[in-house]
C-alpha positions as CSV (number, residue, x, y, z in Angstrom):
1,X,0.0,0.0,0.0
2,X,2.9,2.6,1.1
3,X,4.8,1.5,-2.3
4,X,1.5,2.8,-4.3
5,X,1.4,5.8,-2.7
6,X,4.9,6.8,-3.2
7,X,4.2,6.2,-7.0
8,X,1.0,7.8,-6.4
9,X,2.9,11.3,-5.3
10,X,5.1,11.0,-8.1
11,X,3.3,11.0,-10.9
12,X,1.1,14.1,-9.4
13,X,4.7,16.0,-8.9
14,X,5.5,15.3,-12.5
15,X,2.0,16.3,-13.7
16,X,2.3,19.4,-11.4
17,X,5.2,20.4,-14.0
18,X,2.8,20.7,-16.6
19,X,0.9,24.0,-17.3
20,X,-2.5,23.0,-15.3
21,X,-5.6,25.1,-17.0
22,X,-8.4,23.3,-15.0
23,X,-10.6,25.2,-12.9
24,X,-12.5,22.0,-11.7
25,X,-15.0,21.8,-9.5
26,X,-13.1,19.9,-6.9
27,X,-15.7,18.6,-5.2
28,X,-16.9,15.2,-4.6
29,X,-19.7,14.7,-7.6
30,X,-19.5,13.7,-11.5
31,X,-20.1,16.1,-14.6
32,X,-19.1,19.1,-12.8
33,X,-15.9,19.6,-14.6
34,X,-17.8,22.5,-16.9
35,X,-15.1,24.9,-16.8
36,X,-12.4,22.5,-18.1
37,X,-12.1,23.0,-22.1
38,X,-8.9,21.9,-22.6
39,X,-6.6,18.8,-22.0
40,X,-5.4,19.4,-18.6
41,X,-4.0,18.0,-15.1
42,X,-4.9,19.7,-11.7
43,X,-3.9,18.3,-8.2
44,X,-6.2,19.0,-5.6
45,X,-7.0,17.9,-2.5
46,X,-8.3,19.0,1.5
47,X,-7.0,18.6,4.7
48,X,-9.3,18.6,7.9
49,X,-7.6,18.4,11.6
50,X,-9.9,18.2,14.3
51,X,-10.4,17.8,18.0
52,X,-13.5,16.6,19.9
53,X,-14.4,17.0,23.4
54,X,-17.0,14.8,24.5
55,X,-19.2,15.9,27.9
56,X,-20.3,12.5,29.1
57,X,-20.6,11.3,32.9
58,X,-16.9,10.3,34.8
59,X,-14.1,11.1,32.6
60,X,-14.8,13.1,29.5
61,X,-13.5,11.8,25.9
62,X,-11.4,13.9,24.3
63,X,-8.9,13.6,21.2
64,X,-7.1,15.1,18.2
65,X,-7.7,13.0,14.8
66,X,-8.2,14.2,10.9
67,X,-11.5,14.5,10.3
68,X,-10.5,13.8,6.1
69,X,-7.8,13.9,4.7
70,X,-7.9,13.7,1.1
71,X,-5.6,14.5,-2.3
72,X,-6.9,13.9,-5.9
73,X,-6.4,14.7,-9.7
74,X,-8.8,15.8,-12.1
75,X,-8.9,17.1,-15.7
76,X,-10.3,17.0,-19.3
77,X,-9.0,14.8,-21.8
78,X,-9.6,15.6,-25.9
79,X,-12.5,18.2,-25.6
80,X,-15.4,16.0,-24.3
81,X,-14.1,13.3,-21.8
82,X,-12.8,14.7,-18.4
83,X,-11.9,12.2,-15.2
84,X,-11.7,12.6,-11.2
85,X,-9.5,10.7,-9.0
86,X,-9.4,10.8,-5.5
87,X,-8.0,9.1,-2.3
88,X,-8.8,9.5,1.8
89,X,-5.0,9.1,3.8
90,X,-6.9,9.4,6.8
91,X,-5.8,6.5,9.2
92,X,-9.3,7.8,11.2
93,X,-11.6,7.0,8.5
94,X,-11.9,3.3,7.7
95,X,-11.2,-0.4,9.4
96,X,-7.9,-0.8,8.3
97,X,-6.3,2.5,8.7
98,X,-4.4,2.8,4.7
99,X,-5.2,5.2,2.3
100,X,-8.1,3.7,0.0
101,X,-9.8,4.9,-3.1
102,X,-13.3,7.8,-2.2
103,X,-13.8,8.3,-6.0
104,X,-12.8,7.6,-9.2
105,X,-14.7,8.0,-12.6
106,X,-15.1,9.1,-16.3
107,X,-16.9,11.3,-17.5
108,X,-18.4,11.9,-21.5
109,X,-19.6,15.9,-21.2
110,X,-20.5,17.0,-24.8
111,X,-24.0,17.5,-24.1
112,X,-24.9,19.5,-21.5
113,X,-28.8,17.6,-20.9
114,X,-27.1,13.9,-21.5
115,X,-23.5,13.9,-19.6
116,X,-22.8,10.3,-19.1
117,X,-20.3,9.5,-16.1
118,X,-18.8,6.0,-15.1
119,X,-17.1,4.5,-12.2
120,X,-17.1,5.3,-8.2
121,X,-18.6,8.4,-7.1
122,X,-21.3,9.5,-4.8
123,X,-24.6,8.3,-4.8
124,X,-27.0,11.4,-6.3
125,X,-29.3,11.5,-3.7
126,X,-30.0,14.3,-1.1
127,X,-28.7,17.8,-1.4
128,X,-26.8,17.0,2.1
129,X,-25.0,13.8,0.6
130,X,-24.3,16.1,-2.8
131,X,-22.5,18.9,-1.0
132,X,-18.5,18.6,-1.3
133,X,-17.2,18.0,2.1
134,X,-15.4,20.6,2.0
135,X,-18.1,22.9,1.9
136,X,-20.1,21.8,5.1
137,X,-21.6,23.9,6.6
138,X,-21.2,22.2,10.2
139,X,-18.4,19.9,10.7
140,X,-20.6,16.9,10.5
141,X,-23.5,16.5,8.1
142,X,-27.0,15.2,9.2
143,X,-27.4,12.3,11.3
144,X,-30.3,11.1,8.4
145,X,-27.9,11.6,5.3
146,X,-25.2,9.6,7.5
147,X,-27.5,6.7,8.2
148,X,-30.0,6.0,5.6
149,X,-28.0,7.4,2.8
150,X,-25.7,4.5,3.0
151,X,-23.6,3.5,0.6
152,X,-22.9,7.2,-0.2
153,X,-20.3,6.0,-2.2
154,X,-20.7,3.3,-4.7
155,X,-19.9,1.8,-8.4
156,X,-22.2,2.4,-11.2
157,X,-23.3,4.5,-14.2
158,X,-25.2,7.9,-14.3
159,X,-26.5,10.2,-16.6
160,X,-27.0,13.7,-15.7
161,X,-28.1,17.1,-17.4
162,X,-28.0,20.8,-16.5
163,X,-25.5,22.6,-14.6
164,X,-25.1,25.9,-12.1
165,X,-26.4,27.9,-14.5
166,X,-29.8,25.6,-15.1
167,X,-32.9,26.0,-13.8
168,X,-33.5,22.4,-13.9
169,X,-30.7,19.7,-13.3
170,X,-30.9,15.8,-12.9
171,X,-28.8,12.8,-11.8
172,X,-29.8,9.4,-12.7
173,X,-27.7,6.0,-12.0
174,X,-27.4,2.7,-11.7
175,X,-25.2,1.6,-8.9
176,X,-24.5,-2.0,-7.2
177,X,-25.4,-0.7,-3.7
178,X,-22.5,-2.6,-2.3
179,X,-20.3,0.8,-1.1
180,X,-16.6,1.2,-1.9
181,X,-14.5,-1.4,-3.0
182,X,-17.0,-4.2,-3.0
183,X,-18.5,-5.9,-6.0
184,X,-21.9,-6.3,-6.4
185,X,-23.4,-9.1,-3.9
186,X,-26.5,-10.0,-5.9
187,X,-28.1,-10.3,-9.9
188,X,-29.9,-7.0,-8.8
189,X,-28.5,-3.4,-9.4
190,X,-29.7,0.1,-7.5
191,X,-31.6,3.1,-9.1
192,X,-31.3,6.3,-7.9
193,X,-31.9,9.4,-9.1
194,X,-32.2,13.2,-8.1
195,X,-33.5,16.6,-9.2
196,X,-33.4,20.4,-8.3
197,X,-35.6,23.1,-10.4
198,X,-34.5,26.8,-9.4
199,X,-38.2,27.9,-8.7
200,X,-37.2,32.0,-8.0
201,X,-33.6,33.8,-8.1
202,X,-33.3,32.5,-4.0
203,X,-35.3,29.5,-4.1
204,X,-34.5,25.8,-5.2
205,X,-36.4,22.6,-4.7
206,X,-35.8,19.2,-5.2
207,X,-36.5,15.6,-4.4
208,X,-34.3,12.0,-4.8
209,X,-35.8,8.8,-5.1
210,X,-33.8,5.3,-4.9
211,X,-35.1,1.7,-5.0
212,X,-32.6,-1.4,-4.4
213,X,-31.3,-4.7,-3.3
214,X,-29.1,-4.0,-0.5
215,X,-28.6,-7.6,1.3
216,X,-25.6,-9.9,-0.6
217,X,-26.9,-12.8,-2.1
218,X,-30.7,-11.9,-1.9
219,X,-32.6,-10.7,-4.7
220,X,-35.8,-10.8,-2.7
221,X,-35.7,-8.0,-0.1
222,X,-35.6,-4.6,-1.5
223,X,-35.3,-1.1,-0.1
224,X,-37.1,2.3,-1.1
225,X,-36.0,5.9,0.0
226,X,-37.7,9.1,-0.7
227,X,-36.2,12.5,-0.1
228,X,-37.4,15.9,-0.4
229,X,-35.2,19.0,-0.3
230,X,-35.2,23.5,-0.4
231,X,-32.6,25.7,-0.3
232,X,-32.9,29.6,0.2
233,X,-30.2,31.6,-0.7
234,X,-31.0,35.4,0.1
235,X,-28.3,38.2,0.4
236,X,-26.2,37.2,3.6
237,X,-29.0,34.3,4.5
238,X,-28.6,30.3,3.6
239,X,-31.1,28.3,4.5
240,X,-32.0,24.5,3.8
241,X,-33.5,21.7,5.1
242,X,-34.3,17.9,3.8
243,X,-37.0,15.0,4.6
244,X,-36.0,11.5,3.9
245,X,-37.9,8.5,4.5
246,X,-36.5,4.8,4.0
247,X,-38.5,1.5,4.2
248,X,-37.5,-2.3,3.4
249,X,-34.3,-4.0,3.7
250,X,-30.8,-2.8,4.5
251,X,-27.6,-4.4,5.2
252,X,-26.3,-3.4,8.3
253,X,-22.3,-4.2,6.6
254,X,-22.8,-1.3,4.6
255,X,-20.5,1.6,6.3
256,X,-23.0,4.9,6.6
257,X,-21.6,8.4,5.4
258,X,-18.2,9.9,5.9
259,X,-17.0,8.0,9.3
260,X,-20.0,7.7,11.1
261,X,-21.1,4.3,12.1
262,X,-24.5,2.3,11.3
263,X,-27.2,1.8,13.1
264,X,-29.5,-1.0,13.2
265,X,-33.0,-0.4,11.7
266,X,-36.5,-0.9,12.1
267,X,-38.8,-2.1,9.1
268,X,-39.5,2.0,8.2
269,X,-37.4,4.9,9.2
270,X,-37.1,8.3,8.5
271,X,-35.1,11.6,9.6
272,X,-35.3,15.2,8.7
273,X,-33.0,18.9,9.4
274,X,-33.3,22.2,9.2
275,X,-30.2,24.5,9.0
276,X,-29.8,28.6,8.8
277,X,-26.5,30.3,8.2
278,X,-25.7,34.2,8.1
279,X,-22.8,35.8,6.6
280,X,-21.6,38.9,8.9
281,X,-19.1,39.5,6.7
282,X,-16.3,37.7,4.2
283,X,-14.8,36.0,7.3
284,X,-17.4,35.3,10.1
285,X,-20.6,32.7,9.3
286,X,-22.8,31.9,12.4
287,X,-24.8,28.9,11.7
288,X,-27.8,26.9,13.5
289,X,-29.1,23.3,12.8
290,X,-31.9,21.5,14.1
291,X,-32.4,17.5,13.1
292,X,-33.9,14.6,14.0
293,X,-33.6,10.6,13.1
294,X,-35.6,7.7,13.9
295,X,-33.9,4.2,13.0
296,X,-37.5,2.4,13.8
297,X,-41.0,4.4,13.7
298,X,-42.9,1.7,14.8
299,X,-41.3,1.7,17.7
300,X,-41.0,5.2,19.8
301,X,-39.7,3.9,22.9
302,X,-36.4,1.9,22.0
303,X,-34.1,4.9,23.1
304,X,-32.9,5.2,19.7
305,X,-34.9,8.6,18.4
306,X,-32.1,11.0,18.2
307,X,-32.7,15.0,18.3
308,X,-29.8,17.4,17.8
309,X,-29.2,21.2,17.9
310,X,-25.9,22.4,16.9
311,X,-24.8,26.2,17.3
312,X,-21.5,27.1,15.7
313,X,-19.4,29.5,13.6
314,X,-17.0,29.2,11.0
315,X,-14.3,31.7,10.3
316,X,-12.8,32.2,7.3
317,X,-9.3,33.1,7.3
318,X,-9.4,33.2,3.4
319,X,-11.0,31.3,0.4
320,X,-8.6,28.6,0.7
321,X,-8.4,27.9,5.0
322,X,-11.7,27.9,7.6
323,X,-11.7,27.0,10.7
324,X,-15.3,25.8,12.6
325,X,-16.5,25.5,16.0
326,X,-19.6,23.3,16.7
327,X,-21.7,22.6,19.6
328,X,-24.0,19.7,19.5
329,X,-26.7,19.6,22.3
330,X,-28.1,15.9,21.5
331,X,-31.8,16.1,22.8
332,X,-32.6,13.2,25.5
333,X,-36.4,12.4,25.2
334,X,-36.6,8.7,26.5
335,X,-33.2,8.5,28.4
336,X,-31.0,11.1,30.2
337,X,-27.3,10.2,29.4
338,X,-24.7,13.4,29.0
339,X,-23.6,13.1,25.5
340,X,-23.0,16.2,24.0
341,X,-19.7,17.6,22.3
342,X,-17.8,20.6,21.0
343,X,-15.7,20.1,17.5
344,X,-13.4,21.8,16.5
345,X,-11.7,21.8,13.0
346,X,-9.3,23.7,10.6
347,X,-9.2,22.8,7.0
348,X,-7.1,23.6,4.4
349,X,-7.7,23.2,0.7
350,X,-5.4,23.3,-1.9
């Protein structure tokens, strides 16, 4: 593993010698190369320090760690085919604690309404799951995109259309619904698909939908999600909030978003946030977020209902370093056990 990443660092030092014209989007999704035109080469990559301070009963859990830690390549290739590459280094993310491939795909862009991208990305569902995690507003994203949007990351194929410029924009593909670096576990495949439609100049709407075969080796029990999704964008005020609601199977094997661990499940299951941010100025950001997630609605008195607020602020030192401070009051309402925490990361992009 070491050996490959030494050769990995390499060949992006030798590409770096080239003349790089790629803007890239250099985030985490397919088809958003649109300001590449030429054959090009552009390193990239994020780097996300943290510490956590947990307020629990006896001792209290604290520790350093890398939130992400990620480096990548994208570019354009001969006018209409452009490719992403990108790899987490972070021993804190993952079982085994090497570096392992996050994404990796090919994309065909010459038409704008049927952009055809193939490999391992993210899956196109919810406007949480979509945003570049780089670009978080809170350090961690929803406790429902974590849980029930899992795989986030998986194989397949999708075809997409619009871009920030659309009104309308779509995502629609066809993924094993295995997660990263397993092949598919059954003769069935995942469809999932998502779409915004700019409805004024500072609102957008949108909604996913996927339907699957998530157990290995079982072509009988199948899963459906449905999300729902706005975003306001007004002069100095963001705000957006998302609905999801998941019934059927699920594989409890299947790793849930960035880092956070699964949950077990109930037969239907559903989870919802709402989250406000205000722009002082260029550098300071307060932000609020309100969520909830039940893992089991027909049963309310498990102790596994979660509610969270989280108050925090990011700081931006410039466009290229932040640094964010989260509190997260976790909302007892069938036990009372201390478990809130205060985050706090700096990230640097490059």
């Amino acid at each position: 593993m070491k050996n490959n990443i030494y050769i990995l660092f390499a060949l992006m030092f030798l590409f770096q010698a080239n003349q790089v014209f790629a803007q890239g989007c250099e985030g985490d999704e397919p088809g958003g190369n649109d300001s590449i035109s030429s054959p090009s080469v552009k390193i990239f990559g994020y780097v996300q320090p943290q510490y956590d301070y947990n307020f629990t009963d006896g001792d209290q859990q604290n520790t350093f760690k890398f939130k992400r830690a990620r480096i990548g390549v994208l570019g354009k290739i001969h006018g209409d085919f452009s490719y992403y590459f990108m790899l987490e280094t972070s021993p804190f993310i993952g079982s085994s604690g090497d570096a392992y491939l996050m994404d990796a795909f090919i994309s065909y862009t010459k038409y704008n309404w049927a952009k055809v991208s193939v490999g391992s990305f993210k899956q196109p569902f919810s406007l949480d799951v979509a945003t570049p995690c780089h670009s978080l507003t809170t350090i961690d994203r929803s406790i429902v995109a974590d849980q029930l949007v899992a795989p986030q990351r998986d194989m397949g194929l999708m075809v997409l259309g619009g871009n920030k410029y659309t009104k309308f924009n779509y995502w629609v593909a066809l993924m094993n619904g295995t997660g990263l670096g397993s092949s598919d576990g059954n003769t069935k495949k995942d469809f999932i698909g998502r779409a915004t439609y700019k409805l004024t100049d500072f609102l957008t709407v949108g909604g996913s939908f996927r339907y699957g075969y998530p157990i290995p080796n079982n072509n009988a029990d199948d899963r459906t999600t449905f999300g729902g999704e706005f975003l306001v964008e007004l002069d100095k005020l963001n705000v957006q909030g998302e609905y999801i609601y998941d019934e059927g199977a699920y594989f409890l094997g299947t790793t849930g978003g960035c880092g956070a661990t699964p949950v077990a499940l109930g037969e239907k299951r559903d989870g919802a946030y709402l989250m406000a941010s205000y722009n002082v100025d260029e550098k300071l950001q307060p932000v609020f977020k309100y969520e909830f997630f039940d893992p089991d609605l027909d049963n309310k008195d498990d102790g596994s209902y979660q509610e969270r607020m989280t108050l925090g602020v990011n700081y931006f030192f410039n466009e290229k370093v932040r640094f964010q401070l989260n509190y997260q009051a976790n909302i007892q309402t069938v036990v009372d056990v201390k478990d809130d925490a205060l985050l706090a990361q700096m990230q640097i992009k490059f």
